[in-house]
C-alpha positions in Angstrom: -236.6 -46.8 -60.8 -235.9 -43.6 -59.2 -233.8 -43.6 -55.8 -234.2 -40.6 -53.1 -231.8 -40.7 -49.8 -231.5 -38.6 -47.1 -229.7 -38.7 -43.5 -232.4 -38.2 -41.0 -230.2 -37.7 -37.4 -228.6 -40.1 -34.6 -229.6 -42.8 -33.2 -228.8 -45.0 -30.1 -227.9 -48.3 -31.3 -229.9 -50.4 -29.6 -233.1 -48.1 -30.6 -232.6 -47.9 -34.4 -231.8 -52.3 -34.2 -235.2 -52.3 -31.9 -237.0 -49.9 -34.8 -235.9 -52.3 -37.5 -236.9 -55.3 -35.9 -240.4 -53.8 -35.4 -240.7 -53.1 -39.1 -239.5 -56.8 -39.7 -242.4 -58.2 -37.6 -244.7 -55.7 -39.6 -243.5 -57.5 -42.7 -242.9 -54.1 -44.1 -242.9 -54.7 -47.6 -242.3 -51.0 -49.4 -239.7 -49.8 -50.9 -238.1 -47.6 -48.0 -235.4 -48.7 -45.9 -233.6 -47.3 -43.2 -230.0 -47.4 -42.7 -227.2 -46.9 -40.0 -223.2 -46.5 -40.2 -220.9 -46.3 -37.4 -219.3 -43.2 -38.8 -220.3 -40.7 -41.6 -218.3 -41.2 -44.5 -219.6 -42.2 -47.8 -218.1 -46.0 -47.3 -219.6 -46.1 -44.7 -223.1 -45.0 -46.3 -222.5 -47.2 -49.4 -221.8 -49.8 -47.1 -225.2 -49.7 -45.3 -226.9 -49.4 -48.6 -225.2 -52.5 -50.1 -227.0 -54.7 -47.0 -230.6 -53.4 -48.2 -232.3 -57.2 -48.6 -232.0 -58.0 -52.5 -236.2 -59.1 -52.3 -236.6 -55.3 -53.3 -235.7 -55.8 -56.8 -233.4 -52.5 -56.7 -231.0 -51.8 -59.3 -228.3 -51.3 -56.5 -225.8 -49.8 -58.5 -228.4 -47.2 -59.1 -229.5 -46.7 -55.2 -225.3 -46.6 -54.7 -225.3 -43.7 -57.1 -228.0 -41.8 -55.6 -226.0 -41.9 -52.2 -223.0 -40.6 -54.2 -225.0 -37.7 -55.7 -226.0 -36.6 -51.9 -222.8 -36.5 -50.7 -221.4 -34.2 -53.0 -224.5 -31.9 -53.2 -225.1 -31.7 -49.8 -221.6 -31.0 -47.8 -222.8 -28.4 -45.2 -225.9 -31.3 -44.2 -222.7 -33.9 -43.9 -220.6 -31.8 -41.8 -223.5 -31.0 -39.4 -224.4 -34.6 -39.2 -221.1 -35.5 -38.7 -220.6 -33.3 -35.8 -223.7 -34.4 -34.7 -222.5 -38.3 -34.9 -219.3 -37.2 -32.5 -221.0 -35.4 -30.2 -223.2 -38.2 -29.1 -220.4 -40.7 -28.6 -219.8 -44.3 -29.8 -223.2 -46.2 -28.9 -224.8 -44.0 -31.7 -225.4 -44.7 -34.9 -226.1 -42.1 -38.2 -229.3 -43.4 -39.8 -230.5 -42.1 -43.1 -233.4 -43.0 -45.1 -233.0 -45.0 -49.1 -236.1 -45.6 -51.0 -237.5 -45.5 -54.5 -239.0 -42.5 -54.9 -243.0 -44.0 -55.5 -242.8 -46.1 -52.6 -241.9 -43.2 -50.1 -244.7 -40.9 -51.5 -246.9 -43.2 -50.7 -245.8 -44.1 -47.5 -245.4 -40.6 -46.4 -249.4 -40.2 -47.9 -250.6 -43.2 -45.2 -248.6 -40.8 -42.6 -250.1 -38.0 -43.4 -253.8 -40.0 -43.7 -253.4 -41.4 -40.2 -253.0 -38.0 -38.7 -256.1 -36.1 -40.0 
């Protein structure tokens, strides 16, 4: 399985925890999660990864590696993000975006079908 991840901005806390818990009660079942860290550093992102519910049947180890390879390809997206992070003070939260590659596709496809 192919992994993609991304970091898509800041978040208040309590807005990304009431975003997830809306996805829960959706019973969200692709294979697209979204995760948050307290700080940007790649512990931190692995970390967040690592807590993805095991019911997705990912080869973790290969998700983890993914989130390795966009750290050190994308440095100048890192920096800006972790600026971004500091900026907006402690009751934020850096959310980026894991999935296997298939499952994103096609949930960016229902996105992009719902607003024609």
């Amino acid at each position: 399985m192919k992994y993609t991840f991304d970091i898509l901005g800041v978040s208040p806390i309590l807005y990304f925890f009431n975003q997830q818990q809306e996805r829960k009660e959706q019973k969200s079942q692709t294979g697209v999660e979204y995760v948050a860290a307290y700080k940007c550093t790649l512990d931190a992102l692995i970390q967040s990864v690592e807590n993805v519910p095991n019911y997705r049947g990912w080869d973790l180890d290969d998700a983890i590696e993914t989130v390795i390879n966009f750290w050190v390809n994308n440095s100048d997206s890192i920096k800006y993000w972790k600026e971004r992070l500091k900026d907006a003070g402690g009751e934020n939260l850096l959310v980026g975006r894991v999935a296997n590659v298939k499952s994103l596709k096609a949930e960016l496809e229902i996105l992009l079908d719902k607003n024609l």
